[in-house]
PATI-26599 format. One record per residue: x, y, z of N, C-alpha, C in turn. Coordinates in steps of 0.05 Angstrom, whole numbers, padded with zeros to 5 digits. Each point is the difference from the previous one (the first is absolute). Layout:
PATI-26599
<n_px:X	n_py:Y	n_pz:Z	ca_px:X	ca_py:Y	ca_pz:Z	c_px:X	c_py:Y	c_pz:Z>
...
//
This chain:
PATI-26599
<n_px:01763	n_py:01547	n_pz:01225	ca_px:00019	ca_py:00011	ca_pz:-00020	c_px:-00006	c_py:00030	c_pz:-00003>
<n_px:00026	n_py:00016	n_pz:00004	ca_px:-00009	ca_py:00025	ca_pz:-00011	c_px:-00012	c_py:00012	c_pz:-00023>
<n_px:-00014	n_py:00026	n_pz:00003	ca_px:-00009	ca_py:00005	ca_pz:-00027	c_px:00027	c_py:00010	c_pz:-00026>
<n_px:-00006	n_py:-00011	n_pz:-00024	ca_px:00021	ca_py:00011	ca_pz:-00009	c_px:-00002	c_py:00034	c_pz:-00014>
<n_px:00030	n_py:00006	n_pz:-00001	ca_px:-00007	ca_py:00024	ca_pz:-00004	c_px:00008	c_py:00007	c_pz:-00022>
<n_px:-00012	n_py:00017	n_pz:-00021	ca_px:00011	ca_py:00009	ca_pz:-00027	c_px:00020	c_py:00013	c_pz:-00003>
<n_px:00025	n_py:-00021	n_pz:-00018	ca_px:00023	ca_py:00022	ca_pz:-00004	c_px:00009	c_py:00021	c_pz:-00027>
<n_px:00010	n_py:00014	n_pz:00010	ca_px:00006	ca_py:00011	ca_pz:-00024	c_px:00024	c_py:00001	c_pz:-00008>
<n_px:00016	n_py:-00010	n_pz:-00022	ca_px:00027	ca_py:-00013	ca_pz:-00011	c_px:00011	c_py:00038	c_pz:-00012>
<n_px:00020	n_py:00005	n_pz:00015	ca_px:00023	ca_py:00029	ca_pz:-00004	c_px:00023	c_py:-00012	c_pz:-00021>
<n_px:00005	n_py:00006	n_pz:-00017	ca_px:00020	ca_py:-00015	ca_pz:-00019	c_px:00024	c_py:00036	c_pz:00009>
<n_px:00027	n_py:-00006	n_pz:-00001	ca_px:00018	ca_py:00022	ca_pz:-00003	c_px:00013	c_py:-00007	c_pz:-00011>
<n_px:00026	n_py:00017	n_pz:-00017	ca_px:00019	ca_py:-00004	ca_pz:-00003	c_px:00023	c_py:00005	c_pz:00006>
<n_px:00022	n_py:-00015	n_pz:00008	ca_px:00020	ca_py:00020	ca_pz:00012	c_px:00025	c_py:-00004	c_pz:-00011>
<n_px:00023	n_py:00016	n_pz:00008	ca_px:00020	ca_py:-00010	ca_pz:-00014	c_px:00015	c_py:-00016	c_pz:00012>
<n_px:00030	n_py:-00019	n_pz:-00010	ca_px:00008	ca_py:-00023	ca_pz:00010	c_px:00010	c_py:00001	c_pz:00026>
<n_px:00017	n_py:00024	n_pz:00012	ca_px:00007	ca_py:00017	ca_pz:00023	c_px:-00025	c_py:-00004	c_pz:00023>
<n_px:-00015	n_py:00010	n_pz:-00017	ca_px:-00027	ca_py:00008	ca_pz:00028	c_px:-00016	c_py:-00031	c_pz:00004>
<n_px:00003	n_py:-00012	n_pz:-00019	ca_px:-00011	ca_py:-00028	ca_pz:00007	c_px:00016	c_py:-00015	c_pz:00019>
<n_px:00026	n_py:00007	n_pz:-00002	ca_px:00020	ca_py:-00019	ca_pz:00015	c_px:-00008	c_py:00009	c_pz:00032>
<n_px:00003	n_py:00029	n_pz:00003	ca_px:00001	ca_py:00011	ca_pz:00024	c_px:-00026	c_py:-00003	c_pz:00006>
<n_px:-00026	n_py:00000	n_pz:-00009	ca_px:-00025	ca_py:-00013	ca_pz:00015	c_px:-00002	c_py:-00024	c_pz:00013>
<n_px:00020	n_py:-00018	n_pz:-00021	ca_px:-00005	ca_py:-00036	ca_pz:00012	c_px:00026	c_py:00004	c_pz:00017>
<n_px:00020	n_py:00014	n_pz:00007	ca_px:00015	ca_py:-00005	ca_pz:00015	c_px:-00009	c_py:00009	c_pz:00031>
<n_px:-00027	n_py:00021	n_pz:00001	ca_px:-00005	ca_py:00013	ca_pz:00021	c_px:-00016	c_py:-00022	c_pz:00000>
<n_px:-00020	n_py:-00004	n_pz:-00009	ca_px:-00017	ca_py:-00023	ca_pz:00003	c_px:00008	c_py:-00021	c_pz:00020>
<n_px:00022	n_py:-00007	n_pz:-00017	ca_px:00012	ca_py:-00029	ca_pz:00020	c_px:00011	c_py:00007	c_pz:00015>
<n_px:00006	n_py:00015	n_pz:00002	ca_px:00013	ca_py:00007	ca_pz:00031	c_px:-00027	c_py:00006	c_pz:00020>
<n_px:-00014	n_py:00000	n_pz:-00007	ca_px:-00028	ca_py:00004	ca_pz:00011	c_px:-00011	c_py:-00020	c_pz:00004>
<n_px:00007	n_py:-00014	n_pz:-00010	ca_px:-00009	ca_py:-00037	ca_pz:-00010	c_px:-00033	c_py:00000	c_pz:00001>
<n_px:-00009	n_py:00018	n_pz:-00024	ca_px:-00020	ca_py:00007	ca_pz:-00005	c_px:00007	c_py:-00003	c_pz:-00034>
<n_px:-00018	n_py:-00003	n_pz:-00016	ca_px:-00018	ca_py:00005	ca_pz:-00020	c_px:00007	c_py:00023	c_pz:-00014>
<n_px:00008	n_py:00006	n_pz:-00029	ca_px:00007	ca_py:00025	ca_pz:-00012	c_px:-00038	c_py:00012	c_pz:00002>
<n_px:-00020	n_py:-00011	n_pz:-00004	ca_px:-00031	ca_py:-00005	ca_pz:00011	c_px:-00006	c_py:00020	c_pz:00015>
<n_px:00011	n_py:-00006	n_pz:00025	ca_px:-00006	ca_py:-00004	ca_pz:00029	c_px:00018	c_py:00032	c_pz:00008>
<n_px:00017	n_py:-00001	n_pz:-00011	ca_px:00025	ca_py:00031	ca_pz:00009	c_px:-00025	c_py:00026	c_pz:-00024>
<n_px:-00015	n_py:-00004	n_pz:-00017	ca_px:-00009	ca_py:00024	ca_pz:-00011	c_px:-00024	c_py:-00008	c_pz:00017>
<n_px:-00012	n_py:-00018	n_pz:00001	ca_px:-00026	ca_py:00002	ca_pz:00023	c_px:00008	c_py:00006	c_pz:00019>
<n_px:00016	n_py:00013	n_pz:00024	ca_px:00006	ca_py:00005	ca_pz:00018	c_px:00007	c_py:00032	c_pz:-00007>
<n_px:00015	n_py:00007	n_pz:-00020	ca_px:00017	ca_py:00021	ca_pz:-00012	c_px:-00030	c_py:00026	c_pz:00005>
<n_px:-00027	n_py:-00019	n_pz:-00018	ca_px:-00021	ca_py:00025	ca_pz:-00001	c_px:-00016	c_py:-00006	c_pz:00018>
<n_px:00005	n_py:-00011	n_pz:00027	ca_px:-00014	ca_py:-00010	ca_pz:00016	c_px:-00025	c_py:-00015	c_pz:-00007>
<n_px:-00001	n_py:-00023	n_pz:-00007	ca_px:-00021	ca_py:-00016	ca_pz:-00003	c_px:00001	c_py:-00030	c_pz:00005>
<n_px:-00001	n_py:-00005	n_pz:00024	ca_px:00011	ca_py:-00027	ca_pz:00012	c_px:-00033	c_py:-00015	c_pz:-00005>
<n_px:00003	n_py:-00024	n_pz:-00009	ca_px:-00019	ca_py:-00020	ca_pz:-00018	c_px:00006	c_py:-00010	c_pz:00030>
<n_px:-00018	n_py:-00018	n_pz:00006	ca_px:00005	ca_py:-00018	ca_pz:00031	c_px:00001	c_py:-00024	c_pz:-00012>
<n_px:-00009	n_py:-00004	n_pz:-00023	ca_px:00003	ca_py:-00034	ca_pz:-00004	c_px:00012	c_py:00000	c_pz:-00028>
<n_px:00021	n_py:00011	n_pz:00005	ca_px:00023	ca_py:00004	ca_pz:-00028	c_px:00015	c_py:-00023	c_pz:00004>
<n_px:00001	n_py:-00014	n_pz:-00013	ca_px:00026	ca_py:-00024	ca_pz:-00003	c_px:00017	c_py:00006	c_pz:00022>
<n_px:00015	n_py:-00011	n_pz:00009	ca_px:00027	ca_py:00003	ca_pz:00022	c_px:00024	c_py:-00016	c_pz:-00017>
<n_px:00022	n_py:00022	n_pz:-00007	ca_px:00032	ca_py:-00009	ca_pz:-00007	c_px:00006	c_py:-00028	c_pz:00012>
<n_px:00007	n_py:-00018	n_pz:-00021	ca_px:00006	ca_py:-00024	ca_pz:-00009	c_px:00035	c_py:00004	c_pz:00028>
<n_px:-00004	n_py:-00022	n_pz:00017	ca_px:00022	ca_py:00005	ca_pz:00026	c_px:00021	c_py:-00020	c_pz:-00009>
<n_px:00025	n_py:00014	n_pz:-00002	ca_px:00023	ca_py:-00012	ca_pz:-00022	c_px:00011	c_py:-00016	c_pz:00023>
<n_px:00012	n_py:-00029	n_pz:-00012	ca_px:00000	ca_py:-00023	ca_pz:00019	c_px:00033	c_py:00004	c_pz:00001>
<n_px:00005	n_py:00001	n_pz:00027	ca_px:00034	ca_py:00010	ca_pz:00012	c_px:00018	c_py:-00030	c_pz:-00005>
<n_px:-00006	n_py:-00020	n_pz:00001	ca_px:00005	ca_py:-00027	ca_pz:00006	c_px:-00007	c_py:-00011	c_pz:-00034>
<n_px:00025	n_py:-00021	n_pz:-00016	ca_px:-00008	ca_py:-00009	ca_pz:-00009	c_px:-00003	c_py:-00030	c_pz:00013>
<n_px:-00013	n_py:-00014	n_pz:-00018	ca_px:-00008	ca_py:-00026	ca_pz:00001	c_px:00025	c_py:-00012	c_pz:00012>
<n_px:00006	n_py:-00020	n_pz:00031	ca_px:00023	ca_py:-00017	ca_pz:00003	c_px:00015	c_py:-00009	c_pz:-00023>
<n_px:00021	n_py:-00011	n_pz:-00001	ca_px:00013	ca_py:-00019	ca_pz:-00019	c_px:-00005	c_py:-00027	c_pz:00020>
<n_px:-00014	n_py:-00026	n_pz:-00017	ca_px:-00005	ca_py:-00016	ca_pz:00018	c_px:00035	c_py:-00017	c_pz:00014>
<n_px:00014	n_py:-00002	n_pz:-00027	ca_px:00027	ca_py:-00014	ca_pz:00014	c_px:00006	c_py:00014	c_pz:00026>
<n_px:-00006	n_py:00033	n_pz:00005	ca_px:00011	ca_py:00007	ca_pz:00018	c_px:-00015	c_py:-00009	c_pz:00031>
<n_px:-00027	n_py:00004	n_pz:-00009	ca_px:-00019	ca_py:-00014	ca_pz:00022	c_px:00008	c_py:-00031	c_pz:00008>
<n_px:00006	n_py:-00020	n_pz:-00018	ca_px:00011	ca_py:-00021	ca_pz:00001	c_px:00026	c_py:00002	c_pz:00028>
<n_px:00015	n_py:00011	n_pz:-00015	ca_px:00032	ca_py:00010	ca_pz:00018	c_px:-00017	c_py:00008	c_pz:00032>
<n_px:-00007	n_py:00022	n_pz:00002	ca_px:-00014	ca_py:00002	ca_pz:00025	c_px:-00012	c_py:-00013	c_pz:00033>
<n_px:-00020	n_py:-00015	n_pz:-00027	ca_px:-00008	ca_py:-00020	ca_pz:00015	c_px:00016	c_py:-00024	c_pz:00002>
<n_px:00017	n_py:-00012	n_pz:-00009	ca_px:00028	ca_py:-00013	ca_pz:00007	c_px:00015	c_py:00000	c_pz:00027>
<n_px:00010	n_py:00035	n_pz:-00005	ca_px:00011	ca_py:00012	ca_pz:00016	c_px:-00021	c_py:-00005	c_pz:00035>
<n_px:-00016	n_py:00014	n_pz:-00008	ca_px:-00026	ca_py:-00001	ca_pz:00024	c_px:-00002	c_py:-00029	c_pz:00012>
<n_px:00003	n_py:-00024	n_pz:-00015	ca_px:-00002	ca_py:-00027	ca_pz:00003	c_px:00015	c_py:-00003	c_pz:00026>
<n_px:00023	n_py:00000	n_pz:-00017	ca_px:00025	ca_py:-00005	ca_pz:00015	c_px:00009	c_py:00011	c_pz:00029>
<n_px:-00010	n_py:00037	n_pz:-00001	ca_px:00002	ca_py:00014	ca_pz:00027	c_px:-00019	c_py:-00016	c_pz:00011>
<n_px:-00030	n_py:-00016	n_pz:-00004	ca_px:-00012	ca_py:-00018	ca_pz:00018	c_px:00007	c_py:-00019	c_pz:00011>
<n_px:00022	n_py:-00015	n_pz:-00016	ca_px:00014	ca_py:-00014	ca_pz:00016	c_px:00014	c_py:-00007	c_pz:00016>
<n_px:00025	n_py:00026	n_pz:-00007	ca_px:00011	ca_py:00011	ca_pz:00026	c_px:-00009	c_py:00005	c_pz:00026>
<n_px:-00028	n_py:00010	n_pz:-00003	ca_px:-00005	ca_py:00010	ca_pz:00023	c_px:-00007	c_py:-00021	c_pz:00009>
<n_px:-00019	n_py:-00022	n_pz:-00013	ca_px:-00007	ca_py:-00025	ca_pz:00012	c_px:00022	c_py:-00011	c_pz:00014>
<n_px:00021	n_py:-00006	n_pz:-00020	ca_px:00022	ca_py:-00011	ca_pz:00021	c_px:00009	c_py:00015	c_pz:00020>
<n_px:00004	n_py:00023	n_pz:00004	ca_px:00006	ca_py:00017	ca_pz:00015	c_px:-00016	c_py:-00010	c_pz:00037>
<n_px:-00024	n_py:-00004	n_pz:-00008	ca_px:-00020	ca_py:00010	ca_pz:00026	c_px:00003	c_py:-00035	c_pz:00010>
<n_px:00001	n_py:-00017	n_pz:-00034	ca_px:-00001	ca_py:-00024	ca_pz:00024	c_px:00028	c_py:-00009	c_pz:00021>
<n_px:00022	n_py:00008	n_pz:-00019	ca_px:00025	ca_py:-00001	ca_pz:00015	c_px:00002	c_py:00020	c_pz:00024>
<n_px:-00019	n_py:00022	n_pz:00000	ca_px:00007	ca_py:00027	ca_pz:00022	c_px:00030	c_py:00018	c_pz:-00005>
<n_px:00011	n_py:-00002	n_pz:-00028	ca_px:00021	ca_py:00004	ca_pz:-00003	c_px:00011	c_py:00014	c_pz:-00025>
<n_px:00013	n_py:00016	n_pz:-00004	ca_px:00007	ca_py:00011	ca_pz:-00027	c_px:00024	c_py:-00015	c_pz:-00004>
<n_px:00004	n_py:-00023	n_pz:-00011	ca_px:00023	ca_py:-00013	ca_pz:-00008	c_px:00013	c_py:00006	c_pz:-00020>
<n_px:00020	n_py:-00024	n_pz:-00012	ca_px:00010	ca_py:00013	ca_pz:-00026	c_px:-00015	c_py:-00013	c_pz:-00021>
<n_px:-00022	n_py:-00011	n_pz:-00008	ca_px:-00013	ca_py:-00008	ca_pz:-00020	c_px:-00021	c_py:00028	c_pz:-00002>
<n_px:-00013	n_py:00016	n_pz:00017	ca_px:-00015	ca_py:00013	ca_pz:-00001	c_px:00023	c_py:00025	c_pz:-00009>
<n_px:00022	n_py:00001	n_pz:00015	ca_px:00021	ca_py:00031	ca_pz:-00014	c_px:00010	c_py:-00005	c_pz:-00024>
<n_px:00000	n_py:-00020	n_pz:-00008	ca_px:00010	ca_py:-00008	ca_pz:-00026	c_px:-00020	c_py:00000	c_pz:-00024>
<n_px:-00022	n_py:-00009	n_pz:00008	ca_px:-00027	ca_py:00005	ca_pz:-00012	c_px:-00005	c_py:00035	c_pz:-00010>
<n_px:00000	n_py:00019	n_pz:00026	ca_px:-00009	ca_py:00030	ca_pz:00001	c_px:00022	c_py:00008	c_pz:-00025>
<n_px:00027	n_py:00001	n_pz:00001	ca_px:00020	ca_py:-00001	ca_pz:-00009	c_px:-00007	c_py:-00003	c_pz:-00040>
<n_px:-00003	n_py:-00023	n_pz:00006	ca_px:-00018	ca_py:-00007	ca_pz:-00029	c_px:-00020	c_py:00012	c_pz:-00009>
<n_px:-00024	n_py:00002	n_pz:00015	ca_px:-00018	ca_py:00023	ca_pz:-00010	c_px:00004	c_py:00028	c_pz:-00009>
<n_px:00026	n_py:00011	n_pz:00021	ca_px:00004	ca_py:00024	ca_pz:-00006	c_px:00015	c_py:00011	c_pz:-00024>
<n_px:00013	n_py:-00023	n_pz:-00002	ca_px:00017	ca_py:00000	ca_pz:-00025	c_px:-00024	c_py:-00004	c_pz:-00030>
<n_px:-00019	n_py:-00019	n_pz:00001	ca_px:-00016	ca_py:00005	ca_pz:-00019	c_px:-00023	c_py:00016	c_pz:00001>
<n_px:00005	n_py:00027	n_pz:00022	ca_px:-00026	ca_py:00011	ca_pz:-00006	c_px:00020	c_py:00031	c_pz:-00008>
<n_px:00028	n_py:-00004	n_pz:00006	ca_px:00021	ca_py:00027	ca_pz:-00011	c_px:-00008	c_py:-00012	c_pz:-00034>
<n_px:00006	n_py:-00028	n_pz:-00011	ca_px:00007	ca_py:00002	ca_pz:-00022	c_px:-00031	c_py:00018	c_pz:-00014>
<n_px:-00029	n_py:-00011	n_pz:00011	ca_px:-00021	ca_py:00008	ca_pz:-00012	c_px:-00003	c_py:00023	c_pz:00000>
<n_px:00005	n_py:00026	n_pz:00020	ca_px:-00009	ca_py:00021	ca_pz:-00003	c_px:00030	c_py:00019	c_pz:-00004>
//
Protein backbone atom coordinates (compact mmCIF):
# COMPACT_ATOMS: atom_id res chain seq x y z
CA UNK A 1 0.00 0.00 0.00
CA UNK A 2 1.21 3.35 -0.70
CA UNK A 3 2.38 5.76 1.76
CA UNK A 4 -0.29 8.17 2.45
CA UNK A 5 0.19 11.61 1.85
CA UNK A 6 -0.94 14.74 3.83
CA UNK A 7 -3.55 16.90 2.37
CA UNK A 8 -4.24 20.14 2.63
CA UNK A 9 -8.15 21.12 2.13
CA UNK A 10 -8.17 24.94 -0.30
CA UNK A 11 -11.83 26.07 0.36
CA UNK A 12 -12.74 29.10 -2.56
CA UNK A 13 -15.37 30.92 -3.37
CA UNK A 14 -16.76 31.66 -6.59
CA UNK A 15 -19.46 33.12 -8.25
CA UNK A 16 -22.52 31.19 -9.89
CA UNK A 17 -21.10 31.96 -13.58
CA UNK A 18 -17.55 30.79 -12.76
CA UNK A 19 -18.79 27.68 -11.01
CA UNK A 20 -20.84 26.67 -13.94
CA UNK A 21 -17.97 27.24 -16.44
CA UNK A 22 -15.40 25.21 -14.20
CA UNK A 23 -17.80 22.06 -14.03
CA UNK A 24 -18.62 22.51 -17.59
CA UNK A 25 -14.74 22.47 -18.56
CA UNK A 26 -14.35 19.82 -16.12
CA UNK A 27 -16.70 17.48 -17.81
CA UNK A 28 -15.83 18.00 -20.84
CA UNK A 29 -12.57 16.86 -19.50
CA UNK A 30 -14.34 14.11 -17.83
CA UNK A 31 -12.25 14.95 -15.01
CA UNK A 32 -12.99 16.12 -11.51
CA UNK A 33 -13.70 19.98 -10.73
CA UNK A 34 -10.46 18.36 -8.09
CA UNK A 35 -8.49 17.12 -10.64
CA UNK A 36 -8.81 20.40 -13.44
CA UNK A 37 -7.22 22.85 -10.37
CA UNK A 38 -4.68 20.00 -9.60
CA UNK A 39 -3.54 20.00 -13.02
CA UNK A 40 -4.32 23.95 -13.47
CA UNK A 41 -1.13 24.51 -10.67
CA UNK A 42 0.54 21.60 -11.84
CA UNK A 43 0.37 19.06 -9.13
CA UNK A 44 -0.62 15.67 -10.43
CA UNK A 45 -1.23 13.29 -7.11
CA UNK A 46 -0.51 9.67 -8.87
CA UNK A 47 -2.93 7.94 -6.70
CA UNK A 48 -5.77 10.56 -6.81
CA UNK A 49 -9.12 8.94 -7.19
CA UNK A 50 -9.88 8.41 -11.04
CA UNK A 51 -13.46 10.12 -12.47
CA UNK A 52 -16.38 7.93 -11.79
CA UNK A 53 -16.81 6.47 -15.93
CA UNK A 54 -20.51 7.45 -16.87
CA UNK A 55 -22.33 4.26 -18.06
CA UNK A 56 -23.48 4.98 -22.04
CA UNK A 57 -26.01 1.96 -21.95
CA UNK A 58 -28.91 1.77 -19.74
CA UNK A 59 -29.96 -1.38 -18.13
CA UNK A 60 -31.97 -3.72 -21.12
CA UNK A 61 -35.77 -3.65 -20.79
CA UNK A 62 -36.21 -7.35 -20.10
CA UNK A 63 -39.67 -7.67 -22.33
CA UNK A 64 -37.46 -6.43 -24.99
CA UNK A 65 -34.75 -9.14 -24.44
CA UNK A 66 -37.69 -11.54 -24.22
CA UNK A 67 -38.85 -10.29 -27.97
CA UNK A 68 -35.25 -10.90 -29.19
CA UNK A 69 -34.58 -14.00 -28.17
CA UNK A 70 -38.01 -15.15 -29.70
CA UNK A 71 -37.11 -13.59 -32.75
CA UNK A 72 -33.44 -15.36 -32.57
CA UNK A 73 -35.47 -18.69 -31.81
CA UNK A 74 -37.29 -18.72 -34.68
CA UNK A 75 -34.37 -17.40 -37.29
CA UNK A 76 -32.92 -20.95 -35.73
CA UNK A 77 -35.40 -22.61 -37.09
CA UNK A 78 -35.47 -21.48 -40.29
CA UNK A 79 -32.22 -22.12 -40.85
CA UNK A 80 -32.64 -25.64 -39.37
CA UNK A 81 -35.26 -26.20 -41.79
CA UNK A 82 -33.52 -24.59 -44.37
CA UNK A 83 -30.16 -26.91 -44.35
CA UNK A 84 -32.29 -30.04 -43.75
CA UNK A 85 -34.50 -29.46 -46.80
CA UNK A 86 -31.25 -27.79 -48.81
CA UNK A 87 -33.78 -25.23 -49.72
CA UNK A 88 -35.17 -21.75 -49.08
CA UNK A 89 -38.85 -22.61 -49.43
CA UNK A 90 -41.90 -20.80 -48.71
CA UNK A 91 -42.17 -21.69 -44.99
CA UNK A 92 -38.66 -20.39 -44.40
CA UNK A 93 -39.63 -16.86 -46.84
CA UNK A 94 -42.69 -16.57 -45.07
CA UNK A 95 -41.05 -17.05 -41.73
CA UNK A 96 -37.95 -14.16 -42.67
CA UNK A 97 -40.95 -12.07 -43.85
CA UNK A 98 -42.40 -12.33 -40.33
CA UNK A 99 -39.39 -11.57 -38.51
CA UNK A 100 -38.78 -8.61 -40.43
CA UNK A 101 -41.90 -7.26 -39.91
CA UNK A 102 -41.52 -7.75 -36.05
CA UNK A 103 -38.15 -6.50 -35.76
CA UNK A 104 -39.49 -2.99 -38.03
CA UNK A 105 -42.30 -2.87 -35.41
CA UNK A 106 -39.47 -3.05 -32.35
CA UNK A 107 -36.98 -0.65 -33.41
Amino acid sequence: MPPKIPYKQVKINLKEDESKRLKAIAKGRGISITELFRQSVGTEIPNARQPKVERIFKAPNPYMLYLFKSISDNINQMSRHANIHKTLDRVVMCGLSDVQKELEMLL
